[in-house]
C-alpha positions in Angstrom: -14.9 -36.8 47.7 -13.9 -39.4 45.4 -10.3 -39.0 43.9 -11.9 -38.4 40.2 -14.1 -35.7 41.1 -11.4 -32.8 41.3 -10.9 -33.4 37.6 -14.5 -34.1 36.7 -14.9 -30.3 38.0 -11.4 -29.0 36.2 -13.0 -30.6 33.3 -16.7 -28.7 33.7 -15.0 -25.4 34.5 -13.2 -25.7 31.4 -15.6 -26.8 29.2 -17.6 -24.1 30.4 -15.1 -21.1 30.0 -14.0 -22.5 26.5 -18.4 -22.1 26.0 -18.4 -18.7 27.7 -15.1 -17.5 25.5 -16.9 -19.0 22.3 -20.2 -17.3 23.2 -18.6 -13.7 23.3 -16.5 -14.4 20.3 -19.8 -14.8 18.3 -18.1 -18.8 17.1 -21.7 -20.2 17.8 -25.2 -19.8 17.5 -26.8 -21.2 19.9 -26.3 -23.2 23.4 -28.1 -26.3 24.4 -28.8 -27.0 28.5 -30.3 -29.8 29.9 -32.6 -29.4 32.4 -35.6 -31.0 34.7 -38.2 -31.0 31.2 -35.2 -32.4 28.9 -32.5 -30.3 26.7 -33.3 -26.6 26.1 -31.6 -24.6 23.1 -31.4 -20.7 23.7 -30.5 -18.8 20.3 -28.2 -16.3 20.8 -29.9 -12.9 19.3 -28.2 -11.9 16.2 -26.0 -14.4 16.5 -27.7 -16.1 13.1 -24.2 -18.3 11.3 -25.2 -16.8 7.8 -25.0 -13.5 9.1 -22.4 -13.6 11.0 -20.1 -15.2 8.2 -21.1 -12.0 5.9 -19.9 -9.9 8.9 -16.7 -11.4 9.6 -15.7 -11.6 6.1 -16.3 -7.5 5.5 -13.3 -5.2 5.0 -14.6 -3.2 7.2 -15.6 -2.5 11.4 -19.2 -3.8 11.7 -21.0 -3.1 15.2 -23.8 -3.2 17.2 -24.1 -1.1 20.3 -26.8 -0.6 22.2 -28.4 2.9 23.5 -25.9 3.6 26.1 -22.5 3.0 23.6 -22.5 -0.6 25.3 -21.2 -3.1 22.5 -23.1 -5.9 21.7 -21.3 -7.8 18.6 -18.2 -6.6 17.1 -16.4 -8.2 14.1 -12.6 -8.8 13.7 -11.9 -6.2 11.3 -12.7 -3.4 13.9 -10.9 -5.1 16.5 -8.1 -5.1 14.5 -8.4 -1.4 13.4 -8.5 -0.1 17.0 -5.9 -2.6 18.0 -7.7 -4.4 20.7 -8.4 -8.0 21.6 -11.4 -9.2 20.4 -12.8 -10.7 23.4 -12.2 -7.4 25.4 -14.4 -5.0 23.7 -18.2 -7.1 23.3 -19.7 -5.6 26.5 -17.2 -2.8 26.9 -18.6 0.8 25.9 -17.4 2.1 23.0 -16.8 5.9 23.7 -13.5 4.3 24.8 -12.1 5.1 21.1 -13.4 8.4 20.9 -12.5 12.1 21.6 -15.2 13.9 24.1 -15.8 16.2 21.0 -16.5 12.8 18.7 -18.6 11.4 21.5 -20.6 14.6 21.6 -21.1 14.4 17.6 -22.1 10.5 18.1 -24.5 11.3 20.2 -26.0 13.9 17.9 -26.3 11.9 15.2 -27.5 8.8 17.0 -30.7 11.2 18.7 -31.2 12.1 15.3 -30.5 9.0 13.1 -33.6 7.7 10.5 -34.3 4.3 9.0 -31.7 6.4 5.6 -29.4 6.4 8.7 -26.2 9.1 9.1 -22.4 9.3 8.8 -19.7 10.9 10.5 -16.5 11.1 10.3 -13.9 10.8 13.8 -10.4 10.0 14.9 -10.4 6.7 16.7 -8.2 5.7 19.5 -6.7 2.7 19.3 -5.1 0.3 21.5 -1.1 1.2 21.3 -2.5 5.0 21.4 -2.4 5.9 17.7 -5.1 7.7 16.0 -7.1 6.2 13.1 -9.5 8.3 11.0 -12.8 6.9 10.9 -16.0 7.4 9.1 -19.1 5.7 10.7 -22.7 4.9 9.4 -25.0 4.6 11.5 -28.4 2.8 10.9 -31.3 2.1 13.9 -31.9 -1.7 14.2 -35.4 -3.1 14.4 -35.3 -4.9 17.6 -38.9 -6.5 19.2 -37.3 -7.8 21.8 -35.5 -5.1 23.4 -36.7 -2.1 24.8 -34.0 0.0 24.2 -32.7 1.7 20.9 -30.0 -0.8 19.5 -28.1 0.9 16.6 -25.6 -0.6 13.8 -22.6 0.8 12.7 -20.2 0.2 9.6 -17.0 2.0 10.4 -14.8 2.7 7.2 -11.1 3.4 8.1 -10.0 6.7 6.4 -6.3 6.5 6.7 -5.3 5.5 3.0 -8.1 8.0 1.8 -6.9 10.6 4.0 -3.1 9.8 2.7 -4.0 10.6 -1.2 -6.6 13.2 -0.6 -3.2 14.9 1.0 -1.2 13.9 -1.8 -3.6 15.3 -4.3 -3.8 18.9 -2.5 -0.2 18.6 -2.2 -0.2 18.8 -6.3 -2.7 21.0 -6.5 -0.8 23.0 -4.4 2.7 22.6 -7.0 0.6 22.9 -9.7 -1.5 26.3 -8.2 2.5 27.8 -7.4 3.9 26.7 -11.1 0.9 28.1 -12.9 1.7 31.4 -10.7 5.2 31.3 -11.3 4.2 31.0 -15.4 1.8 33.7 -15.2 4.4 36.5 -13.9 6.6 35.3 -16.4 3.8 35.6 -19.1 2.7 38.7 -17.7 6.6 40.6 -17.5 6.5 39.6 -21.4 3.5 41.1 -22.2 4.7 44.4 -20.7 8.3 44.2 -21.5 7.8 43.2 -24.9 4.4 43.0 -26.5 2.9 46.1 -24.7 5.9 48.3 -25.3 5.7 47.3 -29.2 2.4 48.0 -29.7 3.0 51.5 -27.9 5.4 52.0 -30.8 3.1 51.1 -33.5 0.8 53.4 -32.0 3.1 56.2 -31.7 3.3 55.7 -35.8 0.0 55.2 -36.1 -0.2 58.6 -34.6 2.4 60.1 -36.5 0.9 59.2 -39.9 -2.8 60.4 -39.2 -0.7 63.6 -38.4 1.4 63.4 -41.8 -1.7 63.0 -44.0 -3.7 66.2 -45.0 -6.8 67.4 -43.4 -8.6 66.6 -46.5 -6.8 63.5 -47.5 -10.2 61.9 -47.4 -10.4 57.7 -47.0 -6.6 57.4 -46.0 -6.7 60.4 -43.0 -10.0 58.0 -42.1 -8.5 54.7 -41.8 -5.2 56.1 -40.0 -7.3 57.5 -37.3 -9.2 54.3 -36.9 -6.1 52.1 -37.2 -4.6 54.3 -34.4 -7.6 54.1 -32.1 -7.8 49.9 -32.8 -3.8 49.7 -32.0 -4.6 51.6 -28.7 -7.6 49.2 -27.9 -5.0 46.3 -28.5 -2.7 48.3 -26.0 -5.3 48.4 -23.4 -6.3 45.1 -23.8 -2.7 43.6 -23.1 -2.0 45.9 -20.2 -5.0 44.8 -18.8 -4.5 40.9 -19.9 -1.0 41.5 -18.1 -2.2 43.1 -15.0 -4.6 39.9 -14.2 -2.2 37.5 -14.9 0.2 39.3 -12.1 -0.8 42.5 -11.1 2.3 44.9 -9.7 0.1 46.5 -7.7 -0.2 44.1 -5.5 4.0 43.5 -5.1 3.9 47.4 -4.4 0.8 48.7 -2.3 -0.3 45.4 -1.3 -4.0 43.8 -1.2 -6.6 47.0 -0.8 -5.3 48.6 -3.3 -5.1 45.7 -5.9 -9.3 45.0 -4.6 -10.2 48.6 -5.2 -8.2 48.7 -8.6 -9.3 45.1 -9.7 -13.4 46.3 -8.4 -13.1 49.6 -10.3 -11.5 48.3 -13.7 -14.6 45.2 -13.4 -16.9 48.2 -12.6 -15.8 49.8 -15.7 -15.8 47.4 -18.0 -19.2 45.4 -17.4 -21.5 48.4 -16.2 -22.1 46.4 -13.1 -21.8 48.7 -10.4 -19.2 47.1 -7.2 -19.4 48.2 -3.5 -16.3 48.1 -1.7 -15.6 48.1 1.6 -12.4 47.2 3.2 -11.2 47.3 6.7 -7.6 49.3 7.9 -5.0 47.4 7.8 -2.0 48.5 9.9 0.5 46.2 8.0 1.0 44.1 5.4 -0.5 40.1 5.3 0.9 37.6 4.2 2.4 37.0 0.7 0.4 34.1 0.2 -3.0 35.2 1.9 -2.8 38.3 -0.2 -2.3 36.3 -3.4 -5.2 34.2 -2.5 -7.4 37.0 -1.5 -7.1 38.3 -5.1 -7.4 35.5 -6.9 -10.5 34.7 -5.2 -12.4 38.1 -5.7 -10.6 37.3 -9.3 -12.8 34.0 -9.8 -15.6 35.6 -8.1 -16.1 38.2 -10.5 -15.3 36.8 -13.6 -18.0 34.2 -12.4 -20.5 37.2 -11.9 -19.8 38.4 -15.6 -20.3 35.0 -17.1 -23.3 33.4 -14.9 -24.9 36.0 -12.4 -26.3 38.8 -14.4 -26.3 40.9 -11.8 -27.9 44.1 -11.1 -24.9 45.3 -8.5 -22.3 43.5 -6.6 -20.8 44.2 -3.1 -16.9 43.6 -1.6 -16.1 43.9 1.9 -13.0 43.3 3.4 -12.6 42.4 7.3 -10.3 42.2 9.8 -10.8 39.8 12.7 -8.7 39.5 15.8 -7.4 35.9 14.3 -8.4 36.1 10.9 -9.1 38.0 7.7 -12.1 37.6 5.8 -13.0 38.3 2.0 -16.9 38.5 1.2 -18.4 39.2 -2.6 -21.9 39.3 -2.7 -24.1 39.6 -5.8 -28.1 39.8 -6.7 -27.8 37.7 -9.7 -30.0 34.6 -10.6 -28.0 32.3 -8.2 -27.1 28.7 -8.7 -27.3 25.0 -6.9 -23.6 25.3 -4.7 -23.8 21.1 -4.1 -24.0 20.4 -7.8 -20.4 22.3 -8.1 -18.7 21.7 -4.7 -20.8 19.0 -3.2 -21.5 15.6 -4.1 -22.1 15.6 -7.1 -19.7 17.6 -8.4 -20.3 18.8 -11.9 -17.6 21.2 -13.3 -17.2 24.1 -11.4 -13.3 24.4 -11.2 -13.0 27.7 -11.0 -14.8 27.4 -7.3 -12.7 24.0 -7.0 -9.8 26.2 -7.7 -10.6 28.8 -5.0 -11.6 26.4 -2.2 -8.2 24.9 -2.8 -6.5 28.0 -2.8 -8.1 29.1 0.2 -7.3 25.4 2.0 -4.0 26.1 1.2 -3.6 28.8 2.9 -5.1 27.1 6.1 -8.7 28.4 5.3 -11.5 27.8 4.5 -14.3 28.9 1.8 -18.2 28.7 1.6 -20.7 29.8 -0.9 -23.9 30.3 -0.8 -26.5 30.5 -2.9 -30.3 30.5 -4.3 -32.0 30.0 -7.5 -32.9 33.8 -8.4 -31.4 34.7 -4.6 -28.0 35.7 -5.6 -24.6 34.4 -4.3 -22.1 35.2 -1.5 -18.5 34.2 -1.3 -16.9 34.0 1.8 -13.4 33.1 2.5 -11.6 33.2 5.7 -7.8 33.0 6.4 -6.0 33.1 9.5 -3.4 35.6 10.6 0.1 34.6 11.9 0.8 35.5 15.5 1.6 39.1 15.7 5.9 39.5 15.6 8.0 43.0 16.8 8.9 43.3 13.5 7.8 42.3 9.9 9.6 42.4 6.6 7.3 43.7 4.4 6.6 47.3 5.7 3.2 49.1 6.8 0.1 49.6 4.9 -2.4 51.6 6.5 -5.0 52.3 4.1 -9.1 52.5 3.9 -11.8 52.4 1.0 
């Protein structure tokens, strides 16, 4: 062997790891090889410079993987999302950065993914073992030349979004617990004060329909009719009071603020309400009871303003984990994903109890039909069970 041919070869070999290293970065397009009929060019398959430049210069991941989770062309911007060298993941599989639950739910959707494509969103994990919230779209990818399913993916990094959507429930939340704290304070001034005077000026009221004679004609009349309006006024502020901040609920706790909140609505509307509620051996939470009312609150004040309903039913329950508020109705029903889905149209007094019920570390769903009716069902979880609680016992049943 001549003395120049070692480095003839050190100089192939490199020349042909620097191609190999540029060929899995995606930096070319094609690769040219001579051979017995003269140079051949072999495209590389997707590897087109136009679209490759659109792909690099995206803000977000861009993949393509191929049936089996094998990746066939990743840009930088995923690589540097999941933390890992570029020229380590094209050919690697990429269930690497998921969860077994998120591969399952990837799976699912691919099996089930259209030419409008799906989405889903998972917790990536990345290279120095953080976790990055993730949502994918997936879209099939026409391939003639392949005979298995080759899919596309965009993946969005959720991490800012997830930061102010936690930000913004974290408000809600200070806003929900000072527009509680002003509504006691409201309500202790309508009893203290505005309820107590208007007792007063019906007591009067009283006292001069009793003054005037029997046959004092228009003025006996109007005294009796101003003391029944100032009673009306009475009642109305008592019960304005009691829903801003019922005491019930500070004394005998959440059944019997839902049977006296269900009979008063009963009352009032002529819409007949069913309740049910399960035995409670103690107390729940501050909080969860709060929430529970204010729920069945919205619930029916939504069924006296949009459901005209026939008949309504409430039902309490008690689960070994969780406790779980239902109100059912027969009204006319309404679209639920043009008020809490994506469209989003109004609707903020079911914003309002979805937050609440988030808050509380549940969750709430409605459901409804045009003419079907609509059911409200929140569920809250229960704390651990303790030797001892603060708040006393309640066991009660309706």
């Amino acid at each position: 062997m001549k003395p120049r041919e070692p480095a003839e070869l050190r100089a192939r070999l490199a020349e042909a790891e620097e191609t190999l290293r540029a060929i899995r970065s995606g930096e070319v397009d094609a690769v040219m090889v001579a051979g017995k009929h003269g140079p051949q060019v072999f495209t590389l398959q997707g590897a087109e410079h136009a679209y490759r430049v659109l792909i690099e210069s995206m803000n977000e991941g861009a993949l393509t993987v191929a049936a089996d989770k094998t990746i066939l062309f990743v840009n930088q911007c995923f690589a540097r999302m999941v933390k890992y060298p570029l020229e380590q993941m094209i050919g690697g599989s990429f269930r690497r950065f998921l969860s077994p639950q998120d591969r399952a739910k990837l799976r699912a959707h691919m099996k089930r993914a259209d030419e409008s494509g799906a989405k889903l969103q998972v917790l990536l994990h990345a290279g120095d073992g953080s976790r990055v919230p993730a949502q994918i779209s997936i879209r099939p990818l026409a391939d003639r030349d392949s005979k298995g399913k080759t899919i596309g993916m965009v993946v969005t990094d959720m991490t800012e979004a997830r930061r102010n959507e936690e930000m913004l429930r974290a408000l809600s939340h200070r806003l929900v617990q000072t527009q509680e704290s002003e509504r006691g304070r409201v309500a202790r001034e309508l009893h203290d004060h505005v309820t107590q005077l208007l007792c007063a000026t019906l007591f009067r009221c009283q006292v001069l329909a009793d003054t005037l004679p029997a046959h004092g004609g228009p003025s006996k009349g109007e005294a009796v009719k101003l003391r029944e309006m100032v009673g009306e006024a009475a009642e109305e502020v008592e019960r304005i009071s009691r829903n801003l901040r019922p005491g019930v609920l500070d004394e005998l706790g959440l059944v019997a603020v839902l049977r006296a909140t269900s009979t008063e609505f009963a009352d009032r509307t002529r819409v007949p309400v069913e309740l049910t509620c399960a035995r409670l051996t103690e107390r729940l939470p501050p909080d969860t009871e709060l929430t529970l009312y204010r729920v069945l609150q919205e619930a029916l004040a939504n069924v006296e303003q949009h459901a005209r309903a026939r008949h309504a039913t409430v039902c309490l329950k008690l689960r070994s984990s969780f406790v779980e508020l239902i109100i059912h109705d027969d009204g006319v029903g309404f679209d639920p994903e043009r008020y809490l889905g994506r469209e989003g149209k109004g609707g903020l007094g079911l914003i309002n109890m979805r937050e609440r019920a988030i808050h509380s570390g549940g969750t709430l769903e409605v459901r409804s039909t045009r003419r079907g009716g609509t059911q409200v069902e929140v569920h809250i979880p229960l704390p651990r069970p303790t030797k001892t609680r603060g708040r006393g016992k309640l066991a009660r049943a309706c």
